[in-house]
C-alpha positions as CSV (number, residue, x, y, z in Angstrom):
1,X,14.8,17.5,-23.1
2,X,13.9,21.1,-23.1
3,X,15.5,23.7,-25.4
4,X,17.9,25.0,-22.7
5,X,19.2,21.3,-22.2
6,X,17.4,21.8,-18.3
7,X,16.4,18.5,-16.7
8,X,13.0,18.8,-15.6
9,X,11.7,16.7,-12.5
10,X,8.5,15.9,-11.2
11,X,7.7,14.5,-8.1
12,X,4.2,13.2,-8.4
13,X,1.2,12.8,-5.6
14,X,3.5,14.5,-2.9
15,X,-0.2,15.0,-1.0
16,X,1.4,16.0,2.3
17,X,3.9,18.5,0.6
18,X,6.5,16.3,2.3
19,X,9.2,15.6,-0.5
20,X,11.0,18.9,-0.7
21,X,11.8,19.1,2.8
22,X,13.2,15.4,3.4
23,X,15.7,15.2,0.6
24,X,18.4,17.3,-0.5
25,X,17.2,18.4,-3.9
26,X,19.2,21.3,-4.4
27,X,21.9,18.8,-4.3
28,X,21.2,18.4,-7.8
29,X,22.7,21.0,-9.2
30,X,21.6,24.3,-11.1
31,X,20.9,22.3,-14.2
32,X,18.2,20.4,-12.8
33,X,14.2,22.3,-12.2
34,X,12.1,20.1,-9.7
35,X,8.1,20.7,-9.2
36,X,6.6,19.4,-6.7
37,X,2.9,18.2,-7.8
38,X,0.4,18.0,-4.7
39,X,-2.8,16.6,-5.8
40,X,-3.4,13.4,-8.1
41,X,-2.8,14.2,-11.7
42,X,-6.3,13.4,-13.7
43,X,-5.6,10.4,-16.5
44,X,-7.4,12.8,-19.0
45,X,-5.1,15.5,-17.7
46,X,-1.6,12.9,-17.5
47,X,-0.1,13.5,-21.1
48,X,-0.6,17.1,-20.9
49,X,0.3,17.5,-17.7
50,X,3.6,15.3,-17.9
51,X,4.9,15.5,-21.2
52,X,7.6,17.8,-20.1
53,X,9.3,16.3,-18.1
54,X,12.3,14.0,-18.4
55,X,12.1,12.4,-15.0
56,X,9.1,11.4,-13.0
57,X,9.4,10.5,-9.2
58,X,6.6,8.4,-8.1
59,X,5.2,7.4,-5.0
60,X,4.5,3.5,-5.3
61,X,1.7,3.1,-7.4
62,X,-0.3,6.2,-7.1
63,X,0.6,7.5,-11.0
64,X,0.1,4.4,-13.4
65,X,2.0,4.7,-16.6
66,X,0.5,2.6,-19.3
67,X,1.8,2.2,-22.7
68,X,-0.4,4.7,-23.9
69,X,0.5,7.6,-21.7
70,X,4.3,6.4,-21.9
71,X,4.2,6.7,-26.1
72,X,2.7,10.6,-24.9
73,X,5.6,11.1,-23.1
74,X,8.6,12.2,-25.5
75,X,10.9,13.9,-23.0
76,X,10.7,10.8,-20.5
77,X,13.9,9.4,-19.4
78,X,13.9,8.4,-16.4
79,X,11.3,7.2,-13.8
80,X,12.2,6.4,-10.4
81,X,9.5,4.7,-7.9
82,X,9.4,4.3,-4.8
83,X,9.3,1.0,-2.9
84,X,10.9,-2.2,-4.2
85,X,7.9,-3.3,-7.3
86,X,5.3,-1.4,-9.1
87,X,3.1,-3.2,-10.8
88,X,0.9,-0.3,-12.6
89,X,4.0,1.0,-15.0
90,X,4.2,-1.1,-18.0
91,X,7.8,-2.1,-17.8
92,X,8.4,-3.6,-21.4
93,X,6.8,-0.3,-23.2
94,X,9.5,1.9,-20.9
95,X,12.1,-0.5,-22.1
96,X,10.8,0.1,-25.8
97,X,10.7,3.9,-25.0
98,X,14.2,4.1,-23.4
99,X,13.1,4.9,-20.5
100,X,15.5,4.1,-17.4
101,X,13.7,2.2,-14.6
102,X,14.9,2.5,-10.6
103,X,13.3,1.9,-7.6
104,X,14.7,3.5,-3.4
105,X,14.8,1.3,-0.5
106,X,12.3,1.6,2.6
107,X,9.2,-1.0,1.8
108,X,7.7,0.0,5.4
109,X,7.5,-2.8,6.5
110,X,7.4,-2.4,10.5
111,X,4.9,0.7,9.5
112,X,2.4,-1.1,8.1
113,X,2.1,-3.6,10.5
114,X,2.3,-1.0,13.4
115,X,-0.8,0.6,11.2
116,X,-2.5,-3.0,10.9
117,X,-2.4,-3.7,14.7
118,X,-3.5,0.2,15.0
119,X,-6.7,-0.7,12.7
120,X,-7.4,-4.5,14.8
121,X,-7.7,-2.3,18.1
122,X,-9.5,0.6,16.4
123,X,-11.9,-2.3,15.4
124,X,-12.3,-4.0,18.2
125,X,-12.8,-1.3,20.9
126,X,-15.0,0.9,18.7
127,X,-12.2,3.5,18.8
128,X,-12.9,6.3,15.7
129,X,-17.1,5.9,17.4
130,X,-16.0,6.7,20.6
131,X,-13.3,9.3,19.6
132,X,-16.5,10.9,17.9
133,X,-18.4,10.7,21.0
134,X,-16.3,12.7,23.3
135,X,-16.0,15.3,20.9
136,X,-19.4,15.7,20.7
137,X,-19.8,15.4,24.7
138,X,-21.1,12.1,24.8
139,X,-19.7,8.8,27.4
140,X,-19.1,5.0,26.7
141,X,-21.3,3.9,24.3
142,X,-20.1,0.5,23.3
143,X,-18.4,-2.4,25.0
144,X,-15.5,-3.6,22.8
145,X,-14.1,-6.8,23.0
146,X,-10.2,-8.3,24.1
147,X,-7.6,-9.5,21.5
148,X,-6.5,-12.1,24.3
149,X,-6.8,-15.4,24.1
150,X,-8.4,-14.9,20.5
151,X,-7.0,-16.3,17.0
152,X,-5.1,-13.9,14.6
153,X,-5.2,-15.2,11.2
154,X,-2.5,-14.2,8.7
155,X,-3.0,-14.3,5.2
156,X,0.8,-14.4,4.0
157,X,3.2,-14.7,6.2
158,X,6.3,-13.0,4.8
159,X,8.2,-9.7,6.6
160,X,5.0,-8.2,7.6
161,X,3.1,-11.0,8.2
162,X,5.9,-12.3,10.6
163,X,5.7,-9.1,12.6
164,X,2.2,-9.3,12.7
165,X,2.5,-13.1,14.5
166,X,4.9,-11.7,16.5
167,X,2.5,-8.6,17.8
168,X,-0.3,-11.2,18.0
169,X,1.6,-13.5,20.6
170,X,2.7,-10.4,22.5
171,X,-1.3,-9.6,22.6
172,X,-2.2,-12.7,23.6
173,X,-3.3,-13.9,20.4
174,X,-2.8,-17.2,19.0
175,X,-1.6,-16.6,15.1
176,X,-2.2,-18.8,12.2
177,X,-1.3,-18.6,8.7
178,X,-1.9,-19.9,5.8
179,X,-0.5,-18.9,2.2
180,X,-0.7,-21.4,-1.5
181,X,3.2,-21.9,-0.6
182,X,3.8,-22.2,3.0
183,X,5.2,-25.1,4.7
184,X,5.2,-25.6,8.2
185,X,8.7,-25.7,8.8
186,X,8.2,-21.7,7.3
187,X,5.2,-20.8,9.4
188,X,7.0,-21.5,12.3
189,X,10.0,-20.3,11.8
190,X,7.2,-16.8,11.3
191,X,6.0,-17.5,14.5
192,X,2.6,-18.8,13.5
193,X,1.3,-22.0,13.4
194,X,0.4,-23.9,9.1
195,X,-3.6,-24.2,9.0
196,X,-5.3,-25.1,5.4
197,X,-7.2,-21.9,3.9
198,X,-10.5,-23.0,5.3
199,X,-9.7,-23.5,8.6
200,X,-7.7,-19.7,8.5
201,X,-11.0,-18.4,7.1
202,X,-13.4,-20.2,10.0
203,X,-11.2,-19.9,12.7
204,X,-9.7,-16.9,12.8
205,X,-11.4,-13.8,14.6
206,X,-8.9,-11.8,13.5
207,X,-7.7,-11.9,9.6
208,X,-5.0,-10.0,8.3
209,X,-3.5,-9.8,4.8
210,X,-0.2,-9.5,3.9
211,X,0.2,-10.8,0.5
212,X,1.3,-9.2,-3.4
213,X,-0.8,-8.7,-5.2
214,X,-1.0,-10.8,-8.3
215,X,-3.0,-12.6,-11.0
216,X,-3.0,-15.7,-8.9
217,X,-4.1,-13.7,-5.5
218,X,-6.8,-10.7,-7.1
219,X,-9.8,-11.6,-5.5
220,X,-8.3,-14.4,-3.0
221,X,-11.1,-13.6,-0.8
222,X,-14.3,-13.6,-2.6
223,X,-17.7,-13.9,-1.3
224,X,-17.6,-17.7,-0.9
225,X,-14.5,-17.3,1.7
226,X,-16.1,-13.9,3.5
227,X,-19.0,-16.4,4.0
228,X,-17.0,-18.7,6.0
229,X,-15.6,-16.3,8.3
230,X,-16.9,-16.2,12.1
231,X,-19.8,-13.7,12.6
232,X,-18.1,-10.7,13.6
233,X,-15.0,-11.8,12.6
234,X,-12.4,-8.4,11.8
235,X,-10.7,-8.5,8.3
236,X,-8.3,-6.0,8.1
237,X,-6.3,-4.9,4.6
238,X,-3.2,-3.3,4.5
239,X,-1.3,-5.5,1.4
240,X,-3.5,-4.0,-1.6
241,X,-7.4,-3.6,-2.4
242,X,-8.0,-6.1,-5.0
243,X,-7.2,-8.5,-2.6
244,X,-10.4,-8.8,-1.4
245,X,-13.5,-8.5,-4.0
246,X,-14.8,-5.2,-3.0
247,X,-18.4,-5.9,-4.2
248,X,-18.5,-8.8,-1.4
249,X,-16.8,-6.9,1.1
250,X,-19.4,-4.2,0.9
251,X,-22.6,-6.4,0.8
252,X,-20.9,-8.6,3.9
253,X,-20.5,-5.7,6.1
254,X,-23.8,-4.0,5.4
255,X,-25.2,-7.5,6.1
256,X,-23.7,-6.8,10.1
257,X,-21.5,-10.5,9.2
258,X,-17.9,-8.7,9.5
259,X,-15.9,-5.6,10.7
260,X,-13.5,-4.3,8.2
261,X,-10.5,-1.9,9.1
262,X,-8.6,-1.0,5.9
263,X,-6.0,0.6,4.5
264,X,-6.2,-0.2,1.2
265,X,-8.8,-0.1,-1.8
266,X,-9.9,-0.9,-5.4
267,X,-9.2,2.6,-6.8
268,X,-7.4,5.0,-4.9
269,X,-7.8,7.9,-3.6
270,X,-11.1,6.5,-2.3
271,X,-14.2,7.9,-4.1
272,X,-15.9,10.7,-1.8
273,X,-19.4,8.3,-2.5
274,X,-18.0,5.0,-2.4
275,X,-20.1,2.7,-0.1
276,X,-17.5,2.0,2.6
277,X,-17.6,5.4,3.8
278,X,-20.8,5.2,5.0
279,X,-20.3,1.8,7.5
280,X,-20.2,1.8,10.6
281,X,-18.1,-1.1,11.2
282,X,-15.5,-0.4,8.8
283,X,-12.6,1.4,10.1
284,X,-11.5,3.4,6.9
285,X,-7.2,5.0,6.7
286,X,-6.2,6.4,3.2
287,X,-3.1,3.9,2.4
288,X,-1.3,5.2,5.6
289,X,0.3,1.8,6.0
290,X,4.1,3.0,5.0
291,X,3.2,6.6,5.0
292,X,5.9,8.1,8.0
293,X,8.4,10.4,8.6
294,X,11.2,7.3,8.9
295,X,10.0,5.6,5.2
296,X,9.5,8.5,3.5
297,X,13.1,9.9,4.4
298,X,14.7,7.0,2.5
299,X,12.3,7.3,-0.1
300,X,13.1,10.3,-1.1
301,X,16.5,10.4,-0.1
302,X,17.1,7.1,-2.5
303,X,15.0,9.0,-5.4
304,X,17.2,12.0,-5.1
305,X,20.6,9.4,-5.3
306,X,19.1,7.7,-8.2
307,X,18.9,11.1,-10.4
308,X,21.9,11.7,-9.8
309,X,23.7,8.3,-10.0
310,X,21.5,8.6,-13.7
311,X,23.3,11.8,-14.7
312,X,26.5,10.6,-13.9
313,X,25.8,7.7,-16.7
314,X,25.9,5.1,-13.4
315,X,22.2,4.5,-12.6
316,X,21.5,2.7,-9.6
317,X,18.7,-0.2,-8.5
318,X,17.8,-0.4,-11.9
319,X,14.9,-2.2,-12.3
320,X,15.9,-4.6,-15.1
321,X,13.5,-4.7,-18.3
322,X,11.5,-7.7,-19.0
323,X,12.7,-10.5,-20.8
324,X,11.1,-10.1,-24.6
């Protein structure tokens, strides 16, 4: 802690100055000195940058903590994410440092399949083109195509996959889903029908993903599975980048093979001179997919109840430390 026995807060990657505004922070007393950081603290710059604080607030997994920065960290505490699991802090060297774990409520869920079925039409009617177009003061210059009658294939078919069935059928689309542990008795009862991973890949025209990420599913869809994908096929990513290898990705769509609308990527923010801003049939959102008003009110509202459930020596949704 700092001399004057303060408790200092930071609220990390708050990029749309948000934070302070939807959550009562004063609520926290006078003892307690929240900053608000706006833009994405450097790794080189972390340590430095962090070490005084006792609490850090972050916004899913935009700040890793490793066990190196964590050791760097002596006034740490508390950190409190946002979301349900975070799989860039290194939960056993927090334990080790004492460090209190807690995540809020409010996963997003019906956001980011409202932002998926935002990037499927953007793809398929040409949408960010033609929004170009009339700014400049041009007139219908491609000829999109219709979801209806087509097949929606769902690559994990939990909440948000589910949703995504359901939007399909009320498209017109026919969904299918496939996932290493689905049964068909569960795919139905999601609203989609059980195919086998190939035919998902070959028949869908539409893929979406909507798994975790994990050892088992980094890189689920690699060049050999982008390969058996229809021509023109649109594979849209809102779960996390590392689903897909990136690499692939990349040489597929400047190969004209596939349309890509995504939401998510290897390293985030997106480099300014990474490849995929430069195609013209990839639809590009930076990780908007639980980013509203609605989501980030319980966020923040939750982070602010957990500091002060901590103070009062009665943390809540602690994040339990992993078994040694």
């Amino acid at each position: 802690m700092t001399h004057d026995d303060t408790i200092r807060v930071a609220v990390l990657d708050d990029y749309q100055r948000a934070a302070e505004g939807l959550a009562d922070w004063a609520g926290l007393g006078a003892g307690v000195a929240v900053d608000f950081l706006h833009e994405p603290v450097a790794p080189a710059e972390a340590a430095a940058r962090l070490a005084p604080y006792a609490v850090l607030c972050l916004m899913r997994e935009r700040m890793p903590l490793d066990a190196g920065l964590i050791a760097r960290l002596p006034n740490l505490r508390l950190v409190v994410f946002t979301g349900a699991r975070n799989p860039s802090l290194d939960a056993a060297a927090l334990a080790r440092a004492g460090v209190t774990v807690c995540h809020t409520g409010g996963g997003g869920g019906p956001a980011t399949a409202e932002l998926a079925t935002a990037l499927i039409l953007a793809c398929a009617r040409h949408l960010p083109a033609e929004f170009a177009g009339m700014r400049e003061g041009r007139w219908q210059e491609s000829v999109g195509r219709s979801l209806d009658r087509s097949t929606l294939g769902i690559l994990g078919l939990g909440r948000i996959g589910a949703r995504m069935a359901a939007i399909g059928r009320a498209l017109g689309m026919d969904p299918v889903a496939w996932s290493p542990n689905l049964t068909a008795e569960r795919a139905r009862a999601g609203g989609a029908a059980l195919v086998d991973r190939e035919t998902l890949l070959r028949r869908s025209d539409v893929l979406t993903l909507h798994m975790v990420l994990s050892p088992a599913t980094r890189g689920i869809l690699g060049a050999p599975e982008l390969a058996l994908m229809k021509p023109g096929a649109i594979l849209v990513n809102t779960a996390r980048g590392p689903l897909v290898d990136e690499a692939a990705l990349v040489a597929a769509l400047r190969e004209g093979r596939l349309v890509a609308g995504l939401d998510v990527f290897d390293a985030e923010p997106l480099p300014a001179d990474h490849p995929l801003r430069g195609l013209p049939n990839a639809v590009l959102t930076p990780h908007l997919g639980y980013v509203t008003q609605d989501t980030y009110r319980i966020f923040y509202r939750d982070t602010v109840e957990a500091i002060a459930a901590w103070r009062r020596g009665a943390p809540v949704r602690v994040v339990a430390p992993p078994a040694a």
